[in-house]
N, C-alpha and C positions, 0 to 999 in steps of 0.2 A: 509114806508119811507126808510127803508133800501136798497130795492130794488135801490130805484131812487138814494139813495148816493154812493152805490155800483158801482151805473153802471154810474156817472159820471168819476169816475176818478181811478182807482184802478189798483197799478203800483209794483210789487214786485216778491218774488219771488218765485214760486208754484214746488209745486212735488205731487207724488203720496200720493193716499190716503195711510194709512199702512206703509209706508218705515218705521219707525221705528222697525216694526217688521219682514221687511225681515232677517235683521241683526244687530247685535248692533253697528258696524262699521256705518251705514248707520245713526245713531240717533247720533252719532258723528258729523257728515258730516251735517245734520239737523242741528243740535245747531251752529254748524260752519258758514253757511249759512245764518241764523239767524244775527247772532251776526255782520258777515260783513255788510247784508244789513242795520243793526239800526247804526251802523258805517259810511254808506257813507252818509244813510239821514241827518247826524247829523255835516258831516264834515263842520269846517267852509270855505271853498271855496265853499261848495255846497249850503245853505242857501241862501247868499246872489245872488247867481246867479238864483237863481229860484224864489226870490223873485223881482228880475232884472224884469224876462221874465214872472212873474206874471204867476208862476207853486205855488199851496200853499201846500206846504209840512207837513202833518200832519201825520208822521208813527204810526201804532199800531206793536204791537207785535205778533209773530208768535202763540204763542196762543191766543190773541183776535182774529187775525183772523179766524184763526180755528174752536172758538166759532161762530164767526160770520156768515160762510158757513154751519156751522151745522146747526144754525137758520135756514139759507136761502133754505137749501135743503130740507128744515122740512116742508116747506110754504106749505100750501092746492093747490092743483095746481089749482082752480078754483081762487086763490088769483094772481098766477103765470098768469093764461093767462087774468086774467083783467088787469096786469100789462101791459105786454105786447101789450096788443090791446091800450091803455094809452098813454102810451112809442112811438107808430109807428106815422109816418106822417101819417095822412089823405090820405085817398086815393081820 
């Protein structure tokens, strides 16, 4: 199920694996990142406009996500391409 909720709608904002350990500057810059995007999700001008336009806005946080691509990368890939064959239109 992950897979399919994943790959519906999934809107934010990604970086390297590791940055925090190129530099500590850079896990600065992370947390900064972070903290703007749970910021605009939450603005009230933005709420109600996406719930206008029938966007439904459900943020997680930079570590759920994180957790959650660990999961995803972990998958048996025999799990991965049933998905995918699942997922495709008919041929």
């Amino acid at each position: 199920m992950s897979f399919i909720c994943l790959g519906v709608a999934v809107a934010g904002l990604v970086t390297l694996a590791g940055v925090p350990s190129l530099r500590p500057l850079m896990f600065r810059r992370i947390a900064a990142l972070r903290a703007a995007f749970a910021a605009t999700v939450t603005e009230p001008e933005i709420v109600p406009e996406a719930k206008h336009l029938g966007i439904e806005i459900a943020p997680m946080s930079g570590p759920a996500i994180e957790a959650l691509l660990k999961q995803l990368y972990a998958a048996p890939k025999a799990i991965v391409a049933k998905t995918a064959q699942t997922m495709s239109p008919s041929q």
